[in-house]
N, C-alpha and C positions, 0 to 999 in steps of 0.2 A: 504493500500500500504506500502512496507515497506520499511522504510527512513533509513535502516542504513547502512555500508559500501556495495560496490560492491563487486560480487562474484570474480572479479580476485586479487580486494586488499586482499582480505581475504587470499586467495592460496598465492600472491606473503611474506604475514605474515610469510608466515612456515622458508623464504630463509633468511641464517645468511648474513643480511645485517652490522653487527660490520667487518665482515669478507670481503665482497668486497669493504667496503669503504677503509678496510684497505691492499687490493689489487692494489686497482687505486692507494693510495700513494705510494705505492712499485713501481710499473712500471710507473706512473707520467701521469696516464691516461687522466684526464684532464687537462693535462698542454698546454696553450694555446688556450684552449675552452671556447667561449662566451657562447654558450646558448644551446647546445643538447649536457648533458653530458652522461659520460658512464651510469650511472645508467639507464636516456632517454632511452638510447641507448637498453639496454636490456631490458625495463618494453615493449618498441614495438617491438622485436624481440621474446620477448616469449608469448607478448600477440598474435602474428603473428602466434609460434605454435601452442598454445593453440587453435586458433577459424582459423588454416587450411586456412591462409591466402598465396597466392600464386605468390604475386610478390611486388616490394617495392609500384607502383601503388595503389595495391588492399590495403596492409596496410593503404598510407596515407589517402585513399579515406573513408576507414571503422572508422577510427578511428578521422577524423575530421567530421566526419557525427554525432559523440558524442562531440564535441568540448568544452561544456560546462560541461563534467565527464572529461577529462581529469587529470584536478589537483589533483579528489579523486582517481585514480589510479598511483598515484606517480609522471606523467609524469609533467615536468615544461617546458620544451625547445618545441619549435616549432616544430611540425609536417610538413616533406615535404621530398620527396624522395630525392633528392638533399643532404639535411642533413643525412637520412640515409645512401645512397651512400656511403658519403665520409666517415665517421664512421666505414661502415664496411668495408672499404676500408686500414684506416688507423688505427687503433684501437690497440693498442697492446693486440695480442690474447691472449695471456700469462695469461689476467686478467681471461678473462673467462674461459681457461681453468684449472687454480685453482682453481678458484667459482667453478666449475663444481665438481672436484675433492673433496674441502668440502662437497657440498649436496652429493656427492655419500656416503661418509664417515658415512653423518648422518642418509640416508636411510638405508645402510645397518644395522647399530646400529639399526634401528627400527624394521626392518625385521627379526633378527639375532634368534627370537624364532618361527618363522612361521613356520607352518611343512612341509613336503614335502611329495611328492607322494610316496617315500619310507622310508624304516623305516631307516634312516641315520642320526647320528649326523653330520656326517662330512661337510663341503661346497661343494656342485657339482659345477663346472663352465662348462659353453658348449663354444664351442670357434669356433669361424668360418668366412667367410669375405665372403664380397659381391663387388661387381664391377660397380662403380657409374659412368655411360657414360656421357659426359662436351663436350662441345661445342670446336675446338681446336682454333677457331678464337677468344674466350673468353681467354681460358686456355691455352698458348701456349707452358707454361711449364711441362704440362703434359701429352707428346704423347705418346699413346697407340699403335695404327697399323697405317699399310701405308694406309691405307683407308680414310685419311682424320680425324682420329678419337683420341680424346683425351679421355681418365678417371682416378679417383685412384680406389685406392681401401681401402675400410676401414676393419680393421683388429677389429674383438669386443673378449671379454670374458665377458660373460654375467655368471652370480651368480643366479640359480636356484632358490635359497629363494629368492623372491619378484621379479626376474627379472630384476634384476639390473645391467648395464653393470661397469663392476670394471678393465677393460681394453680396449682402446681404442687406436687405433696404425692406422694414417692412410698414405698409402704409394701411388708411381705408378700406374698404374694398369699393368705395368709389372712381379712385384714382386710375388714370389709365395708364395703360401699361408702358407707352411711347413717354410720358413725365418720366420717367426714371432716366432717361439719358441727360437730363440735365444735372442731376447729381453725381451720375456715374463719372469718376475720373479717367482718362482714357490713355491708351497706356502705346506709346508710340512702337511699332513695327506687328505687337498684338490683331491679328483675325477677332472680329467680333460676329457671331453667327446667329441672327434674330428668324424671329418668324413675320409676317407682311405687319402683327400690330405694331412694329415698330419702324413704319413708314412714313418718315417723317423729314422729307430734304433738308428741310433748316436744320434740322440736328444732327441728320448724316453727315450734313458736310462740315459741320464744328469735328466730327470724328475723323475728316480726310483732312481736313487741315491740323490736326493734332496729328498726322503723317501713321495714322493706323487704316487696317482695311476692316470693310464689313460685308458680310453677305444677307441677305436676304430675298425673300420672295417680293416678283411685283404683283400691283395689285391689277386685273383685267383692265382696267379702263385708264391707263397709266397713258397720259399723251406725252407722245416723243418718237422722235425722226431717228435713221439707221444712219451712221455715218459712214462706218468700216466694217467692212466682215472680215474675220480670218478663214483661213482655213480649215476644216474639223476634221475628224475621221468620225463617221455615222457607225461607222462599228462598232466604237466605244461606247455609245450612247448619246455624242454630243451635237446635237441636231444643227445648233448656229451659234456663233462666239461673234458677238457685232461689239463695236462703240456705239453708243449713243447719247442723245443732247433731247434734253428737255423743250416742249413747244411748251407748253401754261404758262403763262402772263407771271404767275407768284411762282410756279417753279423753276424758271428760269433763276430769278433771282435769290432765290433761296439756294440752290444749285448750279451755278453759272457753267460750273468743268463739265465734260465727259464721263458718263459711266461705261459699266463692261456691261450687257445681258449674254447672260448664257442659256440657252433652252438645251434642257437635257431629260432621253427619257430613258426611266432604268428598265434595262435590259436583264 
């Protein structure tokens, strides 16, 4: 049988714990805390992730049913929903969303020679947002429709090598999804890869002039003239590789340069 550390002390080893202790004294996370501190606070929230635990219930219940492993997986403070409640209740987020921001920092260092599906040096990100439905009698600051209905919506860019989200924006679920390019900071030689709701010239081209590439889909009724065609080979799939320029009055000017269209169909 074997007597040595537990598999989630082992994983939680990897996390620069120099760097959240020195988090909580920055924002004074435990100040005034008897006995479930932030650290607590987080070894049950991600052991939570980890093993797909689905309510603060099912946590305290799974995790005092080991009562006696507790201490060798870091936790000292008492286990009981009440205590995590108020924790995550009161907590200042700030800590972990730094912590967060570190580990992302040091995954992608780790990743940063993994290859890709295509032969690219450059960083691909895919960027996209989802719409998280919320109770409005819980959330009542976050109404969505007159339907009774609250949600946000969380905004990701997610980094191709390893799958690592390196952007995180979470708003309304009013907000569209093409506002988020005005926040996102854009990262020169970076592929950026949307879907058509983030069709938006004026923004695209604050993205070509920050000297990064994007791709995305056009929409049907998109006015604009052929300038160039290249070459293709149909055999690969790639039906027409053109330049083109903008004919609309406000797309011109929002857009004044040349794009690429590609039609491609998969084979």
């Amino acid at each position: 049988m074997y007597a040595g550390k537990l598999v989630f002390a082992q994983v939680m080893e990897f996390a620069s714990w120099h760097t959240f202790r020195r988090l909580i004294k920055k924002h004074r996370g435990d100040f005034n805390v008897r006995s479930f501190s932030c650290l607590d606070q987080f070894l049950c929230m991600a052991f939570a992730q980890l093993t797909y635990r689905e309510s603060l219930r099912d946590i305290e219940a799974c995790l005092r049913a080991q009562a006696s492993k507790l201490y060798h997986l870091g936790i000292r403070g008492n286990i009981s929903r009440s205590a995590l409640a108020d924790a995550n209740e009161t907590r200042d987020w700030r800590i972990y969303y730094e912590f967060a921001q570190a580990l992302i920092v040091i995954a992608r260092r780790l990743y940063a020679d993994e290859p890709l599906a295509v032969d690219l040096a450059n960083t691909i990100y895919a960027l996209d947002a989802t719409t998280i439905d919320l109770c409005l009698s819980l959330f009542p600051w976050a109404p969505f429709r007159h339907t009774k209905k609250a949600a946000i919506k969380l905004h990701t860019l997610l980094d191709l090598r390893g799958a690592i989200p390196s952007f995180i924006h979470i708003s309304d679920g009013k907000l569209h999804d093409v506002n988020v390019l005005d926040i996102l900071v854009p990262e020169a030689g970076a592929f950026y890869v949307m879907d058509r709701g983030y069709l938006d010239f004026e923004r695209l081209f604050r993205l070509h002039q920050a000297k990064c590439y994007f791709v995305t889909r056009a929409k049907w009724n998109m006015d604009a003239r052929r300038v160039y065609s290249a070459t293709t080979d149909r055999s690969k799939g790639v039906i027409c590789d053109q330049t083109i320029a903008l004919n609309g009055f406000y797309s011109q000017q929002h857009y004044p340069e040349h794009l690429r269209r590609v039609r491609f169909k998969d084979l």
